[in-house]
C-alpha positions in Angstrom: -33.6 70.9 -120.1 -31.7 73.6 -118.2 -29.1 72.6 -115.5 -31.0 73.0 -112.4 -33.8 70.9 -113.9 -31.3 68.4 -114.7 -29.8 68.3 -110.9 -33.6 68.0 -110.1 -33.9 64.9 -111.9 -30.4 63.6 -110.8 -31.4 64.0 -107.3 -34.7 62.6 -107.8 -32.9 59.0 -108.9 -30.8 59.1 -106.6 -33.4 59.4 -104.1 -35.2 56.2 -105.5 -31.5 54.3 -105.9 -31.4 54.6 -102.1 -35.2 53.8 -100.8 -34.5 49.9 -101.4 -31.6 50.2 -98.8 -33.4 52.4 -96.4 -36.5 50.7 -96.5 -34.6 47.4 -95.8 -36.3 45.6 -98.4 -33.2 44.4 -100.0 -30.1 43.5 -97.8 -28.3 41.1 -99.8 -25.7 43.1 -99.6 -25.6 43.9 -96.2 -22.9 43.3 -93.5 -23.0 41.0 -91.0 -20.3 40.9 -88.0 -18.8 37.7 -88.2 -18.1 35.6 -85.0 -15.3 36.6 -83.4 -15.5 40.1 -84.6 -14.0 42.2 -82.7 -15.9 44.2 -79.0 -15.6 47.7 -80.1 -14.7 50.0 -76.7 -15.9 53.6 -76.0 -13.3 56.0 -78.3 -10.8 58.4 -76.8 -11.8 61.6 -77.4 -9.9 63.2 -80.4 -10.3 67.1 -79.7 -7.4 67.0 -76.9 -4.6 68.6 -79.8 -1.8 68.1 -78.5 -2.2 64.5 -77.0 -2.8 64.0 -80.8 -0.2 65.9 -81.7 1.8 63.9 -79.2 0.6 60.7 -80.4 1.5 61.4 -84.2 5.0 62.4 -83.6 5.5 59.0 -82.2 4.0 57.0 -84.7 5.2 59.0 -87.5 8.6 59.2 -86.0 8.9 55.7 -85.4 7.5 54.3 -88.6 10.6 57.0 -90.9 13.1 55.4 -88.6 12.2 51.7 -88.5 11.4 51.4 -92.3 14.1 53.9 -93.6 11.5 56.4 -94.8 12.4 60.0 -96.4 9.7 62.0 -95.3 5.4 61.7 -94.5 3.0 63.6 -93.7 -0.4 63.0 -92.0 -3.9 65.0 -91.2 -6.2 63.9 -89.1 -10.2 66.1 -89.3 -13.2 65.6 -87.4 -16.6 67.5 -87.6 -15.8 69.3 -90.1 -12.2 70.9 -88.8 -8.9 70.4 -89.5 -7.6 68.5 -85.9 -3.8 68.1 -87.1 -2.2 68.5 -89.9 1.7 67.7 -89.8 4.9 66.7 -91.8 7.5 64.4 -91.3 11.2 64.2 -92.7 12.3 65.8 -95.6 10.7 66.1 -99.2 14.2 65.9 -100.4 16.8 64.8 -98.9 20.0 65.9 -101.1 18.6 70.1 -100.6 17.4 69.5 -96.8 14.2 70.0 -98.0 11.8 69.5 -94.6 8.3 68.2 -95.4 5.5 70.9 -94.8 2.0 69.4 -94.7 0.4 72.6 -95.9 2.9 73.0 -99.0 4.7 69.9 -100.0 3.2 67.5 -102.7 2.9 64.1 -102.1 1.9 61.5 -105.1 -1.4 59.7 -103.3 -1.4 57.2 -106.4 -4.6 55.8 -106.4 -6.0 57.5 -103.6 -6.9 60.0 -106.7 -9.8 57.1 -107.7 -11.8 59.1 -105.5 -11.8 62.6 -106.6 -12.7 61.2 -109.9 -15.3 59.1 -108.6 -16.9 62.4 -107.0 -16.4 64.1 -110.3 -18.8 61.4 -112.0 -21.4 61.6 -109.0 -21.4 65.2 -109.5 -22.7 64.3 -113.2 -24.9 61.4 -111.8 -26.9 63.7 -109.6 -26.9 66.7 -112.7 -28.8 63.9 -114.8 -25.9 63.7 -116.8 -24.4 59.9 -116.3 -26.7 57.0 -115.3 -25.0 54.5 -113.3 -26.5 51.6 -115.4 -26.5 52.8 -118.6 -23.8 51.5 -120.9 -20.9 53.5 -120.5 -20.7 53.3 -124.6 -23.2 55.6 -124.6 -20.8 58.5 -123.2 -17.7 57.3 -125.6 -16.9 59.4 -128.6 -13.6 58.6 -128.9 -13.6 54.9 -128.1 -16.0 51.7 -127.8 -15.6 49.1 -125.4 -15.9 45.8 -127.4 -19.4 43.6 -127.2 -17.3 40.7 -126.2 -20.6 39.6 -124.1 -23.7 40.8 -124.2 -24.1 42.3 -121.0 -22.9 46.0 -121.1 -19.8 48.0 -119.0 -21.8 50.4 -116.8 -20.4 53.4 -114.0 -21.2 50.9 -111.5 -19.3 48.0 -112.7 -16.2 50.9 -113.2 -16.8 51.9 -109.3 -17.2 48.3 -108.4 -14.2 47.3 -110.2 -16.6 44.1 -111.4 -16.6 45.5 -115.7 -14.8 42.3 -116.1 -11.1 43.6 -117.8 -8.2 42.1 -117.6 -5.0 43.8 -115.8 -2.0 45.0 -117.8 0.5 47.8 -116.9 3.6 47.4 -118.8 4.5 50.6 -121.0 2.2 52.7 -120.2 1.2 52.9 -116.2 4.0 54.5 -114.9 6.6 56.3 -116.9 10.0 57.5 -115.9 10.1 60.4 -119.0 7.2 63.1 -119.3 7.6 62.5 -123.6 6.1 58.7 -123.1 2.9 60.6 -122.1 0.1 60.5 -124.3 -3.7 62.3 -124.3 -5.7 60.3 -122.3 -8.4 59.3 -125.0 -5.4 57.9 -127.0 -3.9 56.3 -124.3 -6.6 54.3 -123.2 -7.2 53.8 -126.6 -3.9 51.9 -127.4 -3.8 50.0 -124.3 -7.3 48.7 -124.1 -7.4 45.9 -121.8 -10.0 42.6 -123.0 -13.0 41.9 -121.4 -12.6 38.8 -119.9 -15.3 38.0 -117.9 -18.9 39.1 -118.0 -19.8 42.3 -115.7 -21.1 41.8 -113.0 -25.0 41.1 -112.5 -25.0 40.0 -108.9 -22.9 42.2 -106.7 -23.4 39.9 -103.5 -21.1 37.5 -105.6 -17.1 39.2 -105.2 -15.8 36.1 -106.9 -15.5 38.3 -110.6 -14.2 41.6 -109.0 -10.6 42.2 -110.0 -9.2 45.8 -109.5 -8.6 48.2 -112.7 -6.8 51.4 -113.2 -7.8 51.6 -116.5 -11.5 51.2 -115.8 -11.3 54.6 -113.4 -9.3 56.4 -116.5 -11.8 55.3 -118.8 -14.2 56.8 -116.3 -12.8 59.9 -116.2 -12.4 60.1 -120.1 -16.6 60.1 -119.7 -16.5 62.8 -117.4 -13.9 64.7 -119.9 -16.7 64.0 -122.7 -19.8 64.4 -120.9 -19.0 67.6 -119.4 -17.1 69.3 -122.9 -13.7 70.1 -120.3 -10.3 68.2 -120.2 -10.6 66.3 -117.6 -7.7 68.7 -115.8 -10.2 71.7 -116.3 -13.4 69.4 -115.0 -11.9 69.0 -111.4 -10.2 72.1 -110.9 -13.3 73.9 -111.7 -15.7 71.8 -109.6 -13.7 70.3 -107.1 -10.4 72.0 -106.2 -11.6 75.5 -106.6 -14.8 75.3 -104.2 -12.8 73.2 -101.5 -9.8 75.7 -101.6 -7.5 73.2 -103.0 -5.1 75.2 -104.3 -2.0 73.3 -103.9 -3.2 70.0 -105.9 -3.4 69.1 -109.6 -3.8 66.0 -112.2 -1.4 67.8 -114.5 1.5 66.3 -115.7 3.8 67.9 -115.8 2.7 70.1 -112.6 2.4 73.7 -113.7 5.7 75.4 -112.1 3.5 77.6 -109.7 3.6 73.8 -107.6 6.6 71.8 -109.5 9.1 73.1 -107.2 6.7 72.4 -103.6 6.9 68.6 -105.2 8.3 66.0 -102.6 10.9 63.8 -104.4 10.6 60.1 -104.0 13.5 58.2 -102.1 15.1 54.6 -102.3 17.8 53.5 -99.6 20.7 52.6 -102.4 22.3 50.3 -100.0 24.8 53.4 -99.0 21.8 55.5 -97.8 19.0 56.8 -99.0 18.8 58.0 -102.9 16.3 60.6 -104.5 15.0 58.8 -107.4 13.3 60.3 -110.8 10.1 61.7 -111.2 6.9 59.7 -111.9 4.1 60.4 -114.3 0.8 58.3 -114.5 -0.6 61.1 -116.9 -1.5 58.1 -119.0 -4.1 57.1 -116.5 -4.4 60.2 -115.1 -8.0 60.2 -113.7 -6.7 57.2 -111.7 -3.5 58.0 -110.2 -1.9 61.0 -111.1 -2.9 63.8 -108.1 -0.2 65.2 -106.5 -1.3 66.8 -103.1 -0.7 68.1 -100.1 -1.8 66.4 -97.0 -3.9 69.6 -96.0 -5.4 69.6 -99.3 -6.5 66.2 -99.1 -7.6 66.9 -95.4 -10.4 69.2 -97.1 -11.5 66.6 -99.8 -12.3 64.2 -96.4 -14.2 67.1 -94.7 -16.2 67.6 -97.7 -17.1 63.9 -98.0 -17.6 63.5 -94.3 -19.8 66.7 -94.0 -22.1 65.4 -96.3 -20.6 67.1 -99.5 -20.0 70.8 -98.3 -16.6 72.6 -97.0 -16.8 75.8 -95.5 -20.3 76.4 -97.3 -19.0 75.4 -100.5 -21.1 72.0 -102.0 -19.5 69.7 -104.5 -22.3 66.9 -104.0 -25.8 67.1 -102.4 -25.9 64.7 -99.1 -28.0 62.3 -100.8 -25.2 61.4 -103.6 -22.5 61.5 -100.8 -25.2 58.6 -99.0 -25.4 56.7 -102.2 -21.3 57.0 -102.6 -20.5 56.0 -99.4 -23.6 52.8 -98.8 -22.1 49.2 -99.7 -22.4 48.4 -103.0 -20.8 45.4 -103.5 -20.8 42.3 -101.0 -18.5 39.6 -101.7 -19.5 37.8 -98.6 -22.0 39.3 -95.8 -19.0 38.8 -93.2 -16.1 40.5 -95.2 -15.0 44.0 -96.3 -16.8 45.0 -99.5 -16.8 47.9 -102.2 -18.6 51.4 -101.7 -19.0 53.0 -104.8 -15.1 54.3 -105.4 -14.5 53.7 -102.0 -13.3 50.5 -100.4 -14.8 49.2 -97.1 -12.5 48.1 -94.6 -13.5 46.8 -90.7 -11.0 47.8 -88.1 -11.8 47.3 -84.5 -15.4 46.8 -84.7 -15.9 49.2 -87.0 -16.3 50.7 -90.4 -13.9 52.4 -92.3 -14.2 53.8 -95.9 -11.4 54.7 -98.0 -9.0 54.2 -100.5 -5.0 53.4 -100.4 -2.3 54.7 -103.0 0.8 53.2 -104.6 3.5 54.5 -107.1 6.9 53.2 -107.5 7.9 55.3 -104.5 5.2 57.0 -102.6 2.6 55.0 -100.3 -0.6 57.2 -99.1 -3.5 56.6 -97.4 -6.9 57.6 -97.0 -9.4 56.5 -93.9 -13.1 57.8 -93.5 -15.1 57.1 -89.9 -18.6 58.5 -91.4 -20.7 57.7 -88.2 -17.6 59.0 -86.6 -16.9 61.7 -88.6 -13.3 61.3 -88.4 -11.0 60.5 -91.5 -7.5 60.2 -91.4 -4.3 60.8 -94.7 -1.3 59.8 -94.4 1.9 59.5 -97.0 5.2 58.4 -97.7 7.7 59.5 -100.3 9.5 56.4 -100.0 8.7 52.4 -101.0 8.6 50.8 -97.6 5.6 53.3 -96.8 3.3 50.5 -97.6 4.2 48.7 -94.8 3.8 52.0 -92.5 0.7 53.3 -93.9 -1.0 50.3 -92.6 0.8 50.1 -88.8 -0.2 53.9 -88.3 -3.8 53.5 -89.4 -3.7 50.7 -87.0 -2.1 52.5 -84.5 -4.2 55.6 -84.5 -7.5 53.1 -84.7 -6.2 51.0 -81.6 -5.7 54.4 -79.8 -8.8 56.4 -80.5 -10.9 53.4 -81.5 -10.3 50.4 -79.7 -11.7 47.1 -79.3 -11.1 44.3 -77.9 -9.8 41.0 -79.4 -11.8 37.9 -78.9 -9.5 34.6 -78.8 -10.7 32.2 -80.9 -10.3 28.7 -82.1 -11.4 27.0 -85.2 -15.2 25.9 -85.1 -16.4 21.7 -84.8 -16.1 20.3 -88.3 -12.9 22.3 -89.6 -10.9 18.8 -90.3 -13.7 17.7 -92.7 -13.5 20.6 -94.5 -9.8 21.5 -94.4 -8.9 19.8 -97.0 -11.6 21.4 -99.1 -9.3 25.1 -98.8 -6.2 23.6 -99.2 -4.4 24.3 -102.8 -3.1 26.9 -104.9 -5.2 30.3 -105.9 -4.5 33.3 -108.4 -5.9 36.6 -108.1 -8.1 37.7 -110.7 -6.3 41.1 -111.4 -3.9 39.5 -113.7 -3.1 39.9 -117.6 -4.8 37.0 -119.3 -3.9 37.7 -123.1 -0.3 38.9 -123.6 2.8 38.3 -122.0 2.3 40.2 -118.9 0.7 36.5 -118.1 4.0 35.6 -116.9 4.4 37.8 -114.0 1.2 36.5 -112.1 3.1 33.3 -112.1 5.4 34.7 -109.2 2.2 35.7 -107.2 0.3 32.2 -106.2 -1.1 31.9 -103.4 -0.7 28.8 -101.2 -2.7 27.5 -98.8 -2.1 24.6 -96.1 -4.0 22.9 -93.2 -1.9 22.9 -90.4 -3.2 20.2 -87.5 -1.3 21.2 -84.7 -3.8 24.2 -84.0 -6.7 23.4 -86.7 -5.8 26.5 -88.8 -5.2 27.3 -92.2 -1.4 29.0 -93.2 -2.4 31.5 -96.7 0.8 32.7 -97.7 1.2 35.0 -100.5 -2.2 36.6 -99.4 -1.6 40.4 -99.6 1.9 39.5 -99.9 1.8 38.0 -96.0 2.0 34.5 -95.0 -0.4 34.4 -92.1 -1.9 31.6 -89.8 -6.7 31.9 -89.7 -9.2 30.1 -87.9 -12.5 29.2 -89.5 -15.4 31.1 -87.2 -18.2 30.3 -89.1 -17.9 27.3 -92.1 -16.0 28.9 -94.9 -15.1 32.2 -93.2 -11.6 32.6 -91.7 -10.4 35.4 -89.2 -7.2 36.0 -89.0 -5.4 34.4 -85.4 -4.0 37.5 -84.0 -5.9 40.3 -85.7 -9.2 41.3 -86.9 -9.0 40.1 -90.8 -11.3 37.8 -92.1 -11.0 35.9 -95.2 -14.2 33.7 -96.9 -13.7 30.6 -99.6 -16.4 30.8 -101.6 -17.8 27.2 -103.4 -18.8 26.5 -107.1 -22.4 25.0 -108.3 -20.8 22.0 -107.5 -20.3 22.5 -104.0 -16.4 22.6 -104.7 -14.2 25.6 -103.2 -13.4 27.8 -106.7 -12.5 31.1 -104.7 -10.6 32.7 -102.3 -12.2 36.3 -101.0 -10.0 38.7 -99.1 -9.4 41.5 -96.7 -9.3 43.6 -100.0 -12.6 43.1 -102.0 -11.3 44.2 -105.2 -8.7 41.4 -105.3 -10.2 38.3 -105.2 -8.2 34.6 -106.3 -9.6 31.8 -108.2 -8.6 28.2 -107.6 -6.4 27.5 -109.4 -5.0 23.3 -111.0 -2.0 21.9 -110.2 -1.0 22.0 -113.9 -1.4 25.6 -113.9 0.6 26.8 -110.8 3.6 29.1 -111.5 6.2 26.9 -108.9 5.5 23.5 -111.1 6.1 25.6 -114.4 9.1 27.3 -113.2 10.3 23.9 -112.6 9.2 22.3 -115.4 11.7 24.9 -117.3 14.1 25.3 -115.2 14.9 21.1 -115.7 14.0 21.6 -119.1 16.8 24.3 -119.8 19.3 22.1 -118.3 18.3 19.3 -120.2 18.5 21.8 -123.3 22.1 22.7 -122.3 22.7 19.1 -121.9 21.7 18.2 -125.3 23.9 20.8 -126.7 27.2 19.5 -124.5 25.9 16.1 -125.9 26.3 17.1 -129.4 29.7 18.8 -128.9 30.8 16.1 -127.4 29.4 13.0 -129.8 29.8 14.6 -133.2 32.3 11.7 -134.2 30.5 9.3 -133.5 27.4 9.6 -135.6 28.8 8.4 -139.1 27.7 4.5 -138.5 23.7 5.6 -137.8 21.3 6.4 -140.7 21.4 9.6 -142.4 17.6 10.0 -140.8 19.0 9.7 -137.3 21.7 11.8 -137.6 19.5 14.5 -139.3 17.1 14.1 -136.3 19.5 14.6 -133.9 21.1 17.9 -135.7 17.8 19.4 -135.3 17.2 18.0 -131.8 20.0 20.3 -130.9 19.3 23.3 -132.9 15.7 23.3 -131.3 17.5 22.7 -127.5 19.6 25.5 -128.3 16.9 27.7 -129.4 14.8 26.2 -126.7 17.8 27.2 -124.3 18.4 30.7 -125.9 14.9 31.7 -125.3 14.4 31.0 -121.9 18.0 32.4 -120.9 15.8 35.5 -122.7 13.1 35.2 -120.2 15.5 35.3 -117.4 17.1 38.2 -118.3 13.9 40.0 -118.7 12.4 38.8 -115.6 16.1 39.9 -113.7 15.5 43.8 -115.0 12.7 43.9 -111.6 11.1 47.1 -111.6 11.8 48.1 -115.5 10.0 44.3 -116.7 7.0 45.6 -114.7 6.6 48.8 -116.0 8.2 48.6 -119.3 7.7 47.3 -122.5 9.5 43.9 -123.7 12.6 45.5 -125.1 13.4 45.1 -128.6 15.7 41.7 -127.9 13.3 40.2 -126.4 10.4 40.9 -129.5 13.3 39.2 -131.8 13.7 36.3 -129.7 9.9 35.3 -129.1 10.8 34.2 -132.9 12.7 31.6 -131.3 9.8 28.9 -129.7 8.1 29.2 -132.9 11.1 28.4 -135.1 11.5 25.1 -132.7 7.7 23.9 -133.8 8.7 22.4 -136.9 12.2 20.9 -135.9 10.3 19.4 -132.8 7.8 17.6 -135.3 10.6 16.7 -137.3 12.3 15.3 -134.7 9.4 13.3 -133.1 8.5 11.5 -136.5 12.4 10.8 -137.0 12.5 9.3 -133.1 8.6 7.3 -134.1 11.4 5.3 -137.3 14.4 5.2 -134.8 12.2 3.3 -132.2 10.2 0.7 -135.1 14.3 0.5 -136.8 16.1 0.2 -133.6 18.4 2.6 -134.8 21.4 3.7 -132.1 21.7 2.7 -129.1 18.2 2.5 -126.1 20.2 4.7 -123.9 20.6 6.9 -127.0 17.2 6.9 -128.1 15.7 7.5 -124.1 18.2 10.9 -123.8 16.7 11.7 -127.3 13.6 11.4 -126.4 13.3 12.4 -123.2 15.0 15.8 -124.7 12.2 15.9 -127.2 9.8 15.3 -124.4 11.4 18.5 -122.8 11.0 20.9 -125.8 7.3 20.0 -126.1 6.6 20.4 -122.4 8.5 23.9 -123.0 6.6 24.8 -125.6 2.9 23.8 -123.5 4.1 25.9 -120.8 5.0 29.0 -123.0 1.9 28.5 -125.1 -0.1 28.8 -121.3 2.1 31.8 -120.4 1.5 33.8 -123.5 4.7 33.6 -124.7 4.5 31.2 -127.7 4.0 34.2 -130.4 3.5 38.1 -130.3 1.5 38.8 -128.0 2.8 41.4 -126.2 -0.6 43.9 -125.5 
């Protein structure tokens, strides 16, 4: 079949994908404004310039100073032009480097997800890919496991619902170009496991959990499919028609754009410090673009102008449609997934987009299709999460607003209240290697609180924030325009907690599994380890008028509490090294000391069966034997919880 007959049929299929939605026929996954929802008011016209202009040095003034930011920059378009497009601050501080939005790189982070994502629909509508076909199909230089026997397909990928698990360490972010590796091989050796079944019901957002390496391995099929590096691929069909000439996957950037790159910046504690390059070349389809804010300001009029720049198409208006429709519905009345974009309701209305985090650069992207309006803006230094989100709030409350119905939790709330309240854990976690751990400092808590019939979520998003149930089960937020849904089991029990940010769901989570009672648990049990060792020291002379059995018992009651001791002082340490334990591989140490809980298993079995004789003989003193076995107690209620945290063994991914 020649390539126009195969854009023909790709066109012709996506033409049937979208006749269920326009024909209304299906609308399970439909929005539906909550109660409460915000009044959207008439907008403020946009083309006035320099009231724009005006507006944006404000905000982007006042968001560098009050978060300590290095430099931004920002574009704004709207039918199809280019309204503003400005920088902010410095690309590098040490050389006085100013930011220019038309020249400096930023790092968008995963704000790349979406070129990729076009790059696949660009296949899908050539005939190429099949949204539902088993991505295995596409793979020559991997498999994806048949750990259940429905398949991985594009959509699950765009959906973020193929069911992996998360894991980042080693191979996410680097700090040194020669950690990179070709992207077939390193998707290869980092595989993530399948967890939990893809998705087959995408009203249900209770299985979604986010996945960088899902959108790599995505882009690895459009490497394969199309016979180009990936590199090649969207240079040739994507940067080169929409003039993009100052962006690039490539790591490192060719030196044509290396020295235009914006360095990243941390305040040090005696000012602000430029801090080492970043390369995600190991995931590159998913987060390594570096661009320039005008750049990206042509990628949104493409999208926006229903797949065409200044005459130049990169998808046909039909697959932009399809791209841009709801395609995943965790609950009717909350944000859900597009396909590669992420749905997000702000002041009555809908936005489309995607946001973008490295180490040190923040970026966001914001699409108004009925508006046809989308909005970039990015940071080059950490706190630009927290700015990202009050400008695009800003610029929506200026040029969009709405207004803010008060609200108060709906008759029945106290009945169910207690239903919500407990401990959840977000999905996008590592389930099979020691990464485990880290999720364990990311519960999130919620409480009824009486005094104004509300719920407080903390750890949400990383907020703690106060919502009021509008509809049974569905939460808004009390002073904004959030809304949260707990979704019940078969049972009729609460299992989930769905967010502002579909991909992210939590599960309910059991007492017995919540990372403040573990961290407890071994926090008392390391002192009682380092107890038992003082112990030992001290009471050495004393032993010689107990029974050989005893005295060997205890002897290996205190080589077990000092191993027991040794290895968690271990886990401290590597939990203390912040940034470098999330990114990095368990150092060598730390490989050599997960030897240590698995040398105490057989001195704690000895020890219990010489504690079951000293108890029938009487041996030593009852105070004695209580410590003793209390001690014992401890090392096997160590050993449960680093069994549950993956760290009982050599599992390190």
């Amino acid at each position: 079949m020649k390539l126009p007959d195969l854009r023909l049929a790709g066109i012709c299929c996506l033409l049937l994908l979208l006749l269920p939605m326009s024909g209304g026929a299906d609308d399970s996954l439909a929005y539906r404004s909550p109660p409460a929802a915000p009044q959207p008011l008439e907008p403020v016209p946009l083309e006035d310039r320099e009231a724009l202009a005006a507006f944006m040095d404000g905000a982007m003034g006042a968001q560098l100073r009050s978060h300590d930011i290095a430099g931004g920059a920002v574009a704004v378009v709207k039918d199809g032009e280019i309204l503003l497009a400005r920088g902010y601050g410095h690309a590098d501080l040490e050389e006085g480097v100013a930011v220019d939005a038309a020249r400096t790189l930023f790092r968008p982070g995963s704000v790349s997800k979406l070129i990729t994502w076009t790059a696949v629909m660009q296949l899908v509508e050539q005939g190429r890919l099949d949204l539902d076909a088993d991505v295995n199909r596409y793979l020559t230089t991997l498999q994806l496991p048949d750990t259940f026997p429905e398949p991985v397909t594009l959509r699950h990928l765009m959906t973020h619902s193929a069911g992996f698990e998360d894991n980042w360490a080693g191979f996410l972010i680097r700090r040194d170009e020669t950690e990179l590796q070709p992207l077939a091989q390193a998707l290869a050796d980092y595989m993530p496991a399948r967890v939990r079944a893809p998705a087959s019901n995408f009203a249900d957002g209770s299985g979604v959990a986010y996945s960088n390496w899902g959108t790599a391995l995505a882009g690895l099929i459009v490497a394969e499919v199309s016979g180009q590096s990936f590199d090649d691929y969207v240079e040739q069909h994507i940067f080169a028609p929409l003039d993009m000439a100052h962006s690039s996957f490539r790591e490192p950037l060719p030196e044509s754009l290396r020295a235009q790159l914006a360095l990243g910046h941390r305040d040090g504690g005696g000012g602000m410090e430029v801090q080492p390059e970043e390369f995600l070349g190991n995931v590159a389809p998913a987060g390594s673009l570096s661009s320039t804010a005008v750049d990206m300001a042509k990628f949104m009029i493409a999208h926006l102008q229903g797949g065409v720049y200044r005459g130049q198409r990169v998808l046909q208006p039909e697959t932009v449609a399809l791209m841009h429709t709801r395609a995943l519905s965790p609950d009717p009345h909350l944000n859900g997934i597009a396909l590669g974009f992420y749905e997000t309701w702000i002041n009555g209305r809908r936005t489309i987009g995607h946001g973008g985090s490295t180490l040190d650069f923040k970026s966001e992207l914001m699409l108004l299709p009925e508006a046809g309006v989308g909005l970039f803006v990015t940071f080059n230094s950490p706190p630009g999460g927290r700015a990202n989100a009050a400008l695009k709030h800003a610029f929506m409350d200026r040029y969009f607003p709405a207004d803010l119905p008060q609200v108060t939790s709906i008759e029945g709330f106290e009945g169910r209240a207690g239903d919500y309240a407990g401990s959840y854990r977000g999905l996008r976690r590592s389930y099979t290697t020691t990464e485990k751990l880290y999720s364990a400092f990311g519960d999130i808590k919620v409480r009824v609180m009486p005094e104004d019939r509300s719920l407080l979520v903390a750890g949400l998003m990383g907020d703690s924030k106060r919502w009021l149930e509008v509809s049974p089960g569905v939460f808004r937020e009390r002073y904004g325009d959030e809304m949260i849904a707990f979704q019940r089991d078969d049972r009729g029990e609460v299992a989930a907690l769905l967010g502002p940010f579909a991909p992210m769901p939590a599960e309910r989570i059991a007492f017995w599994e919540t990372g403040g009672l573990h961290m407890t648990l071994l926090g008392v049990c390391l002192l009682l380890f380092l107890s038992m060792l003082v112990s030992g020291w001290r009471g050495r002379r004393g032993l010689s008028q107990l029974p050989a059995r005893y005295q060997l018992g205890r002897r290996l009651l205190i080589v077990a509490s000092g191993l027991g001791a040794l290895f968690l002082l271990a886990v401290v340490v590597l939990v203390a090294r912040g940034e470098s334990a999330m990114i990095d591989t368990p150092p060598g140490w730390f490989r050599v000391a997960l030897w240590l809980p698995l040398l105490c298993l057989p001195l704690v079995l000895a020890v219990l069966w010489v504690l079951a004789q000293a108890w029938r003989q009487g041996w030593g003193s009852v105070s004695g034997r209580l410590y003793h076995t209390l001690v014992t107690a401890a090392l096997v209620l160590c050993l449960w919880s680093l069994h549950y945290w993956n760290l009982l063994g050599f599992r390190l991914g």
